[in-house]
DSSP file (Angstrom, degrees, kcal/mol; ACC not computed):
  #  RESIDUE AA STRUCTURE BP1 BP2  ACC     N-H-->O    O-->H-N    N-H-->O    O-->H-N    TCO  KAPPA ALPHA  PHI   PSI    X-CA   Y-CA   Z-CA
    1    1 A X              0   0    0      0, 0.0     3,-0.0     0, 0.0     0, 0.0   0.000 360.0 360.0 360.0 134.0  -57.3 -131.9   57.4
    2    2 A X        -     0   0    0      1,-0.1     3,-0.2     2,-0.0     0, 0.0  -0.199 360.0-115.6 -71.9 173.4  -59.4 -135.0   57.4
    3    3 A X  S    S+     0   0    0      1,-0.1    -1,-0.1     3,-0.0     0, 0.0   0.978 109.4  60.9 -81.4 -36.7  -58.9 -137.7   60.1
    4    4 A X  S    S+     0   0    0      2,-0.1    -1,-0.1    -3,-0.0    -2,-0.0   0.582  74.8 113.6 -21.3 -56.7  -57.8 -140.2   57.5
    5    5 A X  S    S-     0   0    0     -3,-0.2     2,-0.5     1,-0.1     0, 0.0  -0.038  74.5-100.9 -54.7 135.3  -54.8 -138.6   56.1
    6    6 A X        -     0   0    0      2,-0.0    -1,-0.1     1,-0.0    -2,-0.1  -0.690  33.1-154.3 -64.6  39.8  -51.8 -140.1   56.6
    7    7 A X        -     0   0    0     -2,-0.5     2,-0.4     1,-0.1    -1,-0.0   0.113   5.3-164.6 119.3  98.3  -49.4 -139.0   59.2
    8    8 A X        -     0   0    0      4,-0.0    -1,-0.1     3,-0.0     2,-0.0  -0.914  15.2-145.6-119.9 130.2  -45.0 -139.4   59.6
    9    9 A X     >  -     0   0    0     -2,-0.4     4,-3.5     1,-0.1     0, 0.0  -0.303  26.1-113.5 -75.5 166.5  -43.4 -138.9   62.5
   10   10 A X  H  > S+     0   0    0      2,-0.2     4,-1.3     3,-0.2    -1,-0.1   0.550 117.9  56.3 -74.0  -7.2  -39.7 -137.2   62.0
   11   11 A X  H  >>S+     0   0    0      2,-0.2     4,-1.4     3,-0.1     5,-0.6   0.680  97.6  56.5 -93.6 -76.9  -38.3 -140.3   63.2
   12   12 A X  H >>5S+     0   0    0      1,-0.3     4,-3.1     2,-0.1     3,-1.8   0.761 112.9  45.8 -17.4 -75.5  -39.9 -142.4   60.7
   13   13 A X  H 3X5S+     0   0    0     -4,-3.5     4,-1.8     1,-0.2    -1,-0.3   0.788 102.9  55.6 -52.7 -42.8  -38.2 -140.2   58.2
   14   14 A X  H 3X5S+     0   0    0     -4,-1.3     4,-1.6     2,-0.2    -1,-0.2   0.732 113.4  46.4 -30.7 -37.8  -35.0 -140.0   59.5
   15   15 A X  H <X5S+     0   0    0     -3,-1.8     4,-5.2    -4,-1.4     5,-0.3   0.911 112.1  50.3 -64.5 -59.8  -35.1 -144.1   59.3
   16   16 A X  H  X<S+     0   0    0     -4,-3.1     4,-1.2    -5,-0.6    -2,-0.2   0.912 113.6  44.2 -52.8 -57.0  -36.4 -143.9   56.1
   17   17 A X  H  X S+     0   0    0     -4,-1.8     4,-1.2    -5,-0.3    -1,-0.3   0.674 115.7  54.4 -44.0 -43.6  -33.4 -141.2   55.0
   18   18 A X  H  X S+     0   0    0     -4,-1.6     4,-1.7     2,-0.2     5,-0.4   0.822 110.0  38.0 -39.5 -60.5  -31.1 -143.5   56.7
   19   19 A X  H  X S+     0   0    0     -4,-5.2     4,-0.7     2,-0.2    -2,-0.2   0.724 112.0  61.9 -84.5  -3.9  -31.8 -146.6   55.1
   20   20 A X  H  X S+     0   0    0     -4,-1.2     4,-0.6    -5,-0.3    -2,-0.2   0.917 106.7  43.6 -44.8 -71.3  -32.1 -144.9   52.0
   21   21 A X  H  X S+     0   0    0     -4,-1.2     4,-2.8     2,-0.2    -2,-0.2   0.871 116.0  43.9 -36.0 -62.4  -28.7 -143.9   52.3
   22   22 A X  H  X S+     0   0    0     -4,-1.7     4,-2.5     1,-0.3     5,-0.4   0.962 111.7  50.9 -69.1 -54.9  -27.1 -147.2   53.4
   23   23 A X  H  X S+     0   0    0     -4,-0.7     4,-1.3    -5,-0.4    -1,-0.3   0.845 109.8  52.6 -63.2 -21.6  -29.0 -149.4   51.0
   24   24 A X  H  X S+     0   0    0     -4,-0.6     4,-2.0     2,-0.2     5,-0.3   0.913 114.9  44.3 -88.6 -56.0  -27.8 -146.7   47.9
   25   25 A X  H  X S+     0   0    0     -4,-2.8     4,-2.2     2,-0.2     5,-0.2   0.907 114.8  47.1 -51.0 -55.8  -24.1 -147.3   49.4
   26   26 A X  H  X S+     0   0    0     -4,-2.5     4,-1.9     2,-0.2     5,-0.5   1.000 114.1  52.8 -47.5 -84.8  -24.8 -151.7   49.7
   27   27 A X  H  X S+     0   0    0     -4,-1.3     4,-0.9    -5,-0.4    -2,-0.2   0.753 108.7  45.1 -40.8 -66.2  -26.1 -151.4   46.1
   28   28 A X  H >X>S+     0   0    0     -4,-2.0     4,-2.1     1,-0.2     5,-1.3   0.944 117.3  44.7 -75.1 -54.4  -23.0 -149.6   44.4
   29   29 A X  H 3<5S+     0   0    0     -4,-2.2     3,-0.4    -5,-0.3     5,-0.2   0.972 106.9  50.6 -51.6 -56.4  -20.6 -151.6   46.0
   30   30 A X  H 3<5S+     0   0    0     -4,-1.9    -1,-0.2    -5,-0.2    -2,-0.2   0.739 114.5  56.5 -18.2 -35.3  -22.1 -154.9   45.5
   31   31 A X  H <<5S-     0   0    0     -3,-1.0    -1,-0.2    -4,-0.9    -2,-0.2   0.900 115.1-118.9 -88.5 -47.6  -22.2 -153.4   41.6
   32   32 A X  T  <5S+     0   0    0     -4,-2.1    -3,-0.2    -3,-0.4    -2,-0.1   0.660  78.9 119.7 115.1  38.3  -19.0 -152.9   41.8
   33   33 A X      < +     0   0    0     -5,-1.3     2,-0.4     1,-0.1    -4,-0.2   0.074  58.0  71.0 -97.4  18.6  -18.9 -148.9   41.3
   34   34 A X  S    S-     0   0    0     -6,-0.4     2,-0.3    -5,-0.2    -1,-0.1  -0.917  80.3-158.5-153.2  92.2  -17.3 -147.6   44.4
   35   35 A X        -     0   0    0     -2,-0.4     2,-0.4    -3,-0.1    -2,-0.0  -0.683   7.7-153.3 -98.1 152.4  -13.8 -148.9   43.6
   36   36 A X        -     0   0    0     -2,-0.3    -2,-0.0     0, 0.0     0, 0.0  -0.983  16.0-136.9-141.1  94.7  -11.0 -149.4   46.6
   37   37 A X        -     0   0    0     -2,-0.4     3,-0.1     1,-0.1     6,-0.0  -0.144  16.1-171.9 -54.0 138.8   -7.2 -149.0   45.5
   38   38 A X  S    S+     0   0    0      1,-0.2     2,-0.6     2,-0.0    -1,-0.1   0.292  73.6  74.3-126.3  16.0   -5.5 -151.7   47.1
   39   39 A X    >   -     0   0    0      1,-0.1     3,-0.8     3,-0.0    -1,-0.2  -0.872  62.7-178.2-119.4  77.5   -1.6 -150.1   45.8
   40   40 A X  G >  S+     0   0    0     -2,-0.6     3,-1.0     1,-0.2    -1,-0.1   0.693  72.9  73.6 -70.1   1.9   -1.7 -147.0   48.6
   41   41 A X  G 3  S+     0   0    0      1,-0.2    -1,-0.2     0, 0.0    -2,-0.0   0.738  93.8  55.1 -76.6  -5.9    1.9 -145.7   47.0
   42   42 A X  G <  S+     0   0    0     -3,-0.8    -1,-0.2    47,-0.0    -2,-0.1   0.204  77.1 124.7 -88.4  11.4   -0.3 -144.4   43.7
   43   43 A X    <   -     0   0    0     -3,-1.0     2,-0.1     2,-0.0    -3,-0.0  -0.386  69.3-115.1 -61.9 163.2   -2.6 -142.3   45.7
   44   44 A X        -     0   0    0      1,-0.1     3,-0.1    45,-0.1     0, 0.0  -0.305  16.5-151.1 -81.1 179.4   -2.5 -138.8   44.4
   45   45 A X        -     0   0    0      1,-0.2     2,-0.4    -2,-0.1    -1,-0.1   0.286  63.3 -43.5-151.7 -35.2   -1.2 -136.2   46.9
   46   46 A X        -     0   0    0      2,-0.0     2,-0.4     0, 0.0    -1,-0.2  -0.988  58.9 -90.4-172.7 175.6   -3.2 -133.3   45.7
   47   47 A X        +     0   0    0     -2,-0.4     2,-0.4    -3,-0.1    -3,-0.0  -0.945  35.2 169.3-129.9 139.8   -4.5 -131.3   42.8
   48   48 A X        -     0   0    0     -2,-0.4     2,-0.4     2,-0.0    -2,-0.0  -0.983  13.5-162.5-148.9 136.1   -2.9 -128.6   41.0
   49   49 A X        -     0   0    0     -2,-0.4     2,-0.5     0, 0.0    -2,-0.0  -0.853  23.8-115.1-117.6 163.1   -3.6 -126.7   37.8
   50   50 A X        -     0   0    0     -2,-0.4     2,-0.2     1,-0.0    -2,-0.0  -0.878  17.1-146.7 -94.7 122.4   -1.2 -124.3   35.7
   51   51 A X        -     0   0    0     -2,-0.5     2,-0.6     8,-0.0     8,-0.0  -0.486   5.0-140.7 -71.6 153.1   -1.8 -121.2   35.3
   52   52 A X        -     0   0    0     -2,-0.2     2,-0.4     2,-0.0     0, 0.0  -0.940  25.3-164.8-105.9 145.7   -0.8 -119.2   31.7
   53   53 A X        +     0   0    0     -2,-0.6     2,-0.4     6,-0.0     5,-0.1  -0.945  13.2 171.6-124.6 140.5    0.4 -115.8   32.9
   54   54 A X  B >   -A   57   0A   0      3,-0.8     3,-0.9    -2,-0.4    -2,-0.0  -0.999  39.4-116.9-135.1 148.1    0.8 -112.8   30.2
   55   55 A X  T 3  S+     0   0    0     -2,-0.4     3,-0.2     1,-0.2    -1,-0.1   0.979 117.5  50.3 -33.8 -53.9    1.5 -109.0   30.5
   56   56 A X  T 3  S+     0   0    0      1,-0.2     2,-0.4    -3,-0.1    -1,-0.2   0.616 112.7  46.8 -90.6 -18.7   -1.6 -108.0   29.3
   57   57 A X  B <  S-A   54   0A   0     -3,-0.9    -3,-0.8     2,-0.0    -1,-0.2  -0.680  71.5-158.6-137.3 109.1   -3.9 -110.5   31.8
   58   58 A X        -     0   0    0     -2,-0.4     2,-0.4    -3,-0.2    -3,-0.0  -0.209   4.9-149.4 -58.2 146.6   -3.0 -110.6   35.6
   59   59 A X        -     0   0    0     -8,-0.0     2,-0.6     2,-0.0    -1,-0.0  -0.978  13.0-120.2-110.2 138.9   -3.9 -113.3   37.9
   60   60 A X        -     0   0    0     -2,-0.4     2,-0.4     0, 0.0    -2,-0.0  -0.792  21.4-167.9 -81.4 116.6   -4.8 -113.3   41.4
   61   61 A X        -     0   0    0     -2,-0.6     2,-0.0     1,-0.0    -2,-0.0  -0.737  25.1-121.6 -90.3 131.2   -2.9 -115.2   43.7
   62   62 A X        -     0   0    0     -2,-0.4    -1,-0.0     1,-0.1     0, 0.0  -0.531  28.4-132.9 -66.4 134.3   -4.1 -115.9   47.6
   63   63 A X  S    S+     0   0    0      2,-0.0     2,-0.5    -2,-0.0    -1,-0.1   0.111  77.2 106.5 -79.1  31.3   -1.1 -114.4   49.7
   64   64 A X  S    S-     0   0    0      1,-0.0     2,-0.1     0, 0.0    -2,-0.1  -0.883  72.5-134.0-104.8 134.3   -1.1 -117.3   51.7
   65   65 A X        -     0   0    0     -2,-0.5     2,-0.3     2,-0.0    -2,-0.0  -0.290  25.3-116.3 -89.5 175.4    1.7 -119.6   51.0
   66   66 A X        -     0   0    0      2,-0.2     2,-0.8     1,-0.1    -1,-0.0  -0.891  23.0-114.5-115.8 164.4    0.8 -123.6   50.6
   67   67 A X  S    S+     0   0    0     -2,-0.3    15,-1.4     1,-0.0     2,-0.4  -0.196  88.8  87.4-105.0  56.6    2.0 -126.0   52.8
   68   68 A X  E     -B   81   0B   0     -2,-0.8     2,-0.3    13,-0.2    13,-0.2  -0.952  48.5-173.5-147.3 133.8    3.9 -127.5   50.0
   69   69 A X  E     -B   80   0B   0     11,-2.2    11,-1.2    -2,-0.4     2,-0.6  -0.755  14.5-142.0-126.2 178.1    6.8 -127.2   48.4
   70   70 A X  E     -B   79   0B   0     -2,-0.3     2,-0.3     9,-0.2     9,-0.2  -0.804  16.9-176.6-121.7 153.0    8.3 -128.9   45.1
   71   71 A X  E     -B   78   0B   0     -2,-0.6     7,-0.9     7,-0.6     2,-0.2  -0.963  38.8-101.8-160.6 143.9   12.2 -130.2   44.3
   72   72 A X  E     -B   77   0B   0     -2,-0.3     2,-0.4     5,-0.2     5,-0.2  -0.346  41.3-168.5-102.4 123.4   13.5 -131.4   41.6
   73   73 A X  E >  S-B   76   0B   0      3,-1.3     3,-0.5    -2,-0.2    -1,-0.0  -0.735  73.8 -28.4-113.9  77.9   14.0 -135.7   41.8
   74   74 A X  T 3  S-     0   0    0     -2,-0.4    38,-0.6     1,-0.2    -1,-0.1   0.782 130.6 -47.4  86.1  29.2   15.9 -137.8   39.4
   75   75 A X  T 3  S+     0   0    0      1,-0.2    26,-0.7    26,-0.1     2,-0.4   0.557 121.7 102.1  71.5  14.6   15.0 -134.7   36.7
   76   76 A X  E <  S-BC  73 100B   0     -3,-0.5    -3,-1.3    24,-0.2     2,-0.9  -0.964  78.8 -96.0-137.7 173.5   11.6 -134.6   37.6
   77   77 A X  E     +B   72   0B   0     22,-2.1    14,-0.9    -2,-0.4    -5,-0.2  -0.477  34.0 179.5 -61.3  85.8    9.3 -132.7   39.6
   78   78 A X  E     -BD  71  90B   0     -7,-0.9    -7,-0.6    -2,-0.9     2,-0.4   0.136  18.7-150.0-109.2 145.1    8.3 -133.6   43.2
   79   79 A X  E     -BD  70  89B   0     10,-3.8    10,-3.7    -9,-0.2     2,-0.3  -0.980  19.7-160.0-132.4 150.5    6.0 -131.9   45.3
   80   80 A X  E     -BD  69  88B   0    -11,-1.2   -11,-2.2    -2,-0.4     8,-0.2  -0.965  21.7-123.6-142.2 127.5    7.0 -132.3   49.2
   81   81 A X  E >   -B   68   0B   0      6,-2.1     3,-0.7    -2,-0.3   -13,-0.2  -0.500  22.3-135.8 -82.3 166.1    4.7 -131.7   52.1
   82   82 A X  G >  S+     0   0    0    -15,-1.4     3,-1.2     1,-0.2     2,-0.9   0.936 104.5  38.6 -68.8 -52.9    6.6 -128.8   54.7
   83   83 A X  G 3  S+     0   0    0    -16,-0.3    -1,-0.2     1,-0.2   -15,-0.0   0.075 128.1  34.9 -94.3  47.8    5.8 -130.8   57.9
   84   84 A X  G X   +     0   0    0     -2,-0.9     3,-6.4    -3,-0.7     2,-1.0   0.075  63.0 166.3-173.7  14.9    6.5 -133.9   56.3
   85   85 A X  T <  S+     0   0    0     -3,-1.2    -2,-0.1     1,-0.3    -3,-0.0   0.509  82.4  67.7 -37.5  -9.6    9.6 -134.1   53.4
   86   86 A X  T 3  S+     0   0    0     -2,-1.0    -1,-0.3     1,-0.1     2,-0.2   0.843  89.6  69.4 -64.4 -53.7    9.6 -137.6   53.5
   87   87 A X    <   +     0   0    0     -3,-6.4    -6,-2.1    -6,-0.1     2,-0.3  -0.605  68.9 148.2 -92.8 137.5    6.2 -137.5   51.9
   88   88 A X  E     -D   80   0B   0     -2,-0.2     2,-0.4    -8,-0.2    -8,-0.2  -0.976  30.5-145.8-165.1 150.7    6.6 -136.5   48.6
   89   89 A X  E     -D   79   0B   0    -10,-3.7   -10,-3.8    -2,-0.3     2,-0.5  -0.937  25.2-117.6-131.2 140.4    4.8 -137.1   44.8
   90   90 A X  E     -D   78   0B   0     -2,-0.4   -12,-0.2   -12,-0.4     2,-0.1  -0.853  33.7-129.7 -37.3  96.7    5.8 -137.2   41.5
   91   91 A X        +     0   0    0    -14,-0.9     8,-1.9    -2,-0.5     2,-0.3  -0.473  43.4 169.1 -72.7 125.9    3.9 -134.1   39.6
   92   92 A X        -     0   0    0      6,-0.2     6,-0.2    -2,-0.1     2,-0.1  -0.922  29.3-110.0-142.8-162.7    2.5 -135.8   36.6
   93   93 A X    >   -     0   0    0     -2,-0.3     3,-2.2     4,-0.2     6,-0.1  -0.390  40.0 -89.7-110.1-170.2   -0.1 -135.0   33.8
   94   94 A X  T 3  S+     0   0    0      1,-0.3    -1,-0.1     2,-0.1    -2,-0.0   0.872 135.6  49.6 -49.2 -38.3   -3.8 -136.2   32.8
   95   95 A X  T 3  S-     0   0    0      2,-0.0    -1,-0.3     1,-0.0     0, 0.0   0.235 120.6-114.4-105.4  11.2   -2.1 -138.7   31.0
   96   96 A X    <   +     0   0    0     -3,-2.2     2,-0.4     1,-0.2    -2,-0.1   0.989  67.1 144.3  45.8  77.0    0.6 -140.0   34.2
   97   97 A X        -     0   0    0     -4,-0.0    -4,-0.2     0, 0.0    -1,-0.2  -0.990  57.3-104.4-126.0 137.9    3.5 -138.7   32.2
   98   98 A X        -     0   0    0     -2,-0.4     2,-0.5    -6,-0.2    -6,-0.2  -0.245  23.8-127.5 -58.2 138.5    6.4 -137.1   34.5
   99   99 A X        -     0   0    0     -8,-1.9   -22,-2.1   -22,-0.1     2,-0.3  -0.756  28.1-138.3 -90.0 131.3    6.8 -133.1   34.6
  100  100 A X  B     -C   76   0B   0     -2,-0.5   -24,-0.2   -24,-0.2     3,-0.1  -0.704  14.8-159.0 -87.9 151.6   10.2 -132.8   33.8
  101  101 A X  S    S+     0   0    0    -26,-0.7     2,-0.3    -2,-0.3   -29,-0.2  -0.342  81.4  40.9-124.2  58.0   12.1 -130.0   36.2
  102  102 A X  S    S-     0   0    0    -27,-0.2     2,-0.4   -30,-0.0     0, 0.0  -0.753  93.9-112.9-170.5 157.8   15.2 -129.5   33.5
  103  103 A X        -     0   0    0     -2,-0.3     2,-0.2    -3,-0.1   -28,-0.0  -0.908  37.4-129.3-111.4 138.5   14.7 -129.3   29.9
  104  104 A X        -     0   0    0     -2,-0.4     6,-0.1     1,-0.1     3,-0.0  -0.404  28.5-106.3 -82.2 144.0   16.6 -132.7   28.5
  105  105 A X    >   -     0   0    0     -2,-0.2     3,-1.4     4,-0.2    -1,-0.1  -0.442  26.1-111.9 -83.5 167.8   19.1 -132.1   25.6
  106  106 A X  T 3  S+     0   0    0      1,-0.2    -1,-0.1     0, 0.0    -2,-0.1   0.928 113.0  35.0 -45.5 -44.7   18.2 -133.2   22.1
  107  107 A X  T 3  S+     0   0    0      2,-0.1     2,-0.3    -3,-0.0    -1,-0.2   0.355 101.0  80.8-103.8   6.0   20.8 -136.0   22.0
  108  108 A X  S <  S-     0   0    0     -3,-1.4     4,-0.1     1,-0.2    -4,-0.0  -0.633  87.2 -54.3-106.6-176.4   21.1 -137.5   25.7
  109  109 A X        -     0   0    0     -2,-0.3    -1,-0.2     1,-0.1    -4,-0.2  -0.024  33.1-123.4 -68.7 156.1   19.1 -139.7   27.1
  110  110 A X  S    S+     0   0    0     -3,-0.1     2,-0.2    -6,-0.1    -1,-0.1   0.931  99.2  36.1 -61.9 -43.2   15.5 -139.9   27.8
  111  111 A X  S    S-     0   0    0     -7,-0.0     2,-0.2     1,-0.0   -36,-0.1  -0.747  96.5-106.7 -93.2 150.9   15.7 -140.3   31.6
  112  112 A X        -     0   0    0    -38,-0.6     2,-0.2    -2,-0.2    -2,-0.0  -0.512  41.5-119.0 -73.3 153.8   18.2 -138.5   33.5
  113  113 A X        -     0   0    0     -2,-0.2   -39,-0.1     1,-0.1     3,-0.1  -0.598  38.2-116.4 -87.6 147.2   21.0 -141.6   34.6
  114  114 A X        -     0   0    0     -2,-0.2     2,-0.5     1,-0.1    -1,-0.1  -0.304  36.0 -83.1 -83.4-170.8   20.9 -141.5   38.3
  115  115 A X        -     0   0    0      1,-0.0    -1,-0.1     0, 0.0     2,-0.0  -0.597  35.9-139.3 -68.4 123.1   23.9 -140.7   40.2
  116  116 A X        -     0   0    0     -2,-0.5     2,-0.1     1,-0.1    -1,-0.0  -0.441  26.3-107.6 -88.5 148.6   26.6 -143.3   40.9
  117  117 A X        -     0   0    0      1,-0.1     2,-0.3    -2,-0.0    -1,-0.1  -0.239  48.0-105.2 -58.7 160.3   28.5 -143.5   44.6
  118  118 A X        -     0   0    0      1,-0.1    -1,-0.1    -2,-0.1     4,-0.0  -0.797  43.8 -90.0-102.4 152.9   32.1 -142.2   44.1
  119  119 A X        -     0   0    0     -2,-0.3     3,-0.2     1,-0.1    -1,-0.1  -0.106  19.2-142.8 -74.7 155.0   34.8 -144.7   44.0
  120  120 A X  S    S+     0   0    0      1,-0.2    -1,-0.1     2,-0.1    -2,-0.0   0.432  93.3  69.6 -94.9  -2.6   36.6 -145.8   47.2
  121  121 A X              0   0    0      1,-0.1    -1,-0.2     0, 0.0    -2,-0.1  -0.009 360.0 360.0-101.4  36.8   40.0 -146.1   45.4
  122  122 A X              0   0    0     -3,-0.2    -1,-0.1    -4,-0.0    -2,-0.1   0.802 360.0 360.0-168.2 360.0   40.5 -142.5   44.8
């Protein structure tokens, strides 16, 4: 190696990789690409895909249960943390349409109506 050559210590780079970093972060916000929800009750709660199940091709499930479970809300589908039933989602699709958990009949209404208190006179 000649004496000339140009020589970086591992702190220099780490700085450089640092401000690299920060300045890439500065830039896309500033741009307005790094977007901040300011409505936290629309956050998502998880992700979950459907499987198609048939005779003829098995799936493999982990035998670990998840620490969620789902119940059925105003006729549609909920998902509910275990240590936590208060916190609880709305399942919906790509398109934020509700997963119904009953099938609705042809000729009632589109949402189920909710339940009314029972009367005090009777």
């Amino acid at each position: 190696m000649s004496q000339n050559e140009a020589r970086y210590t591992v702190r220099s780079l780490i700085v450089t990789a640092l401000v690299a970093v920060i300045g890439t972060v500065l830039a896309l916000e500033m741009s307005g690409k790094i977007s901040h929800s300011e409505n936290k009750d629309h956050m998502p709660v998880g992700d979950f895909q459907a499987i198609h199940v048939t005779e003829d091709n098995p799936f493999r499930m982990s035998p670990k249960a998840s620490e969620l479970h789902a119940v059925c809300e105003n006729g549609y589908l909920a998902i509910a943390a275990d240590v936590d039933p208060s916190f609880r989602g709305i399942l919906v699709d790509y398109k934020n349409r509700g997963v119904r958990c009953s099938r609705p009949s042809p000729t009632g209404p589109a949402v189920p109506p909710t339940p009314e208190a029972p009367d005090s006179n009777g």
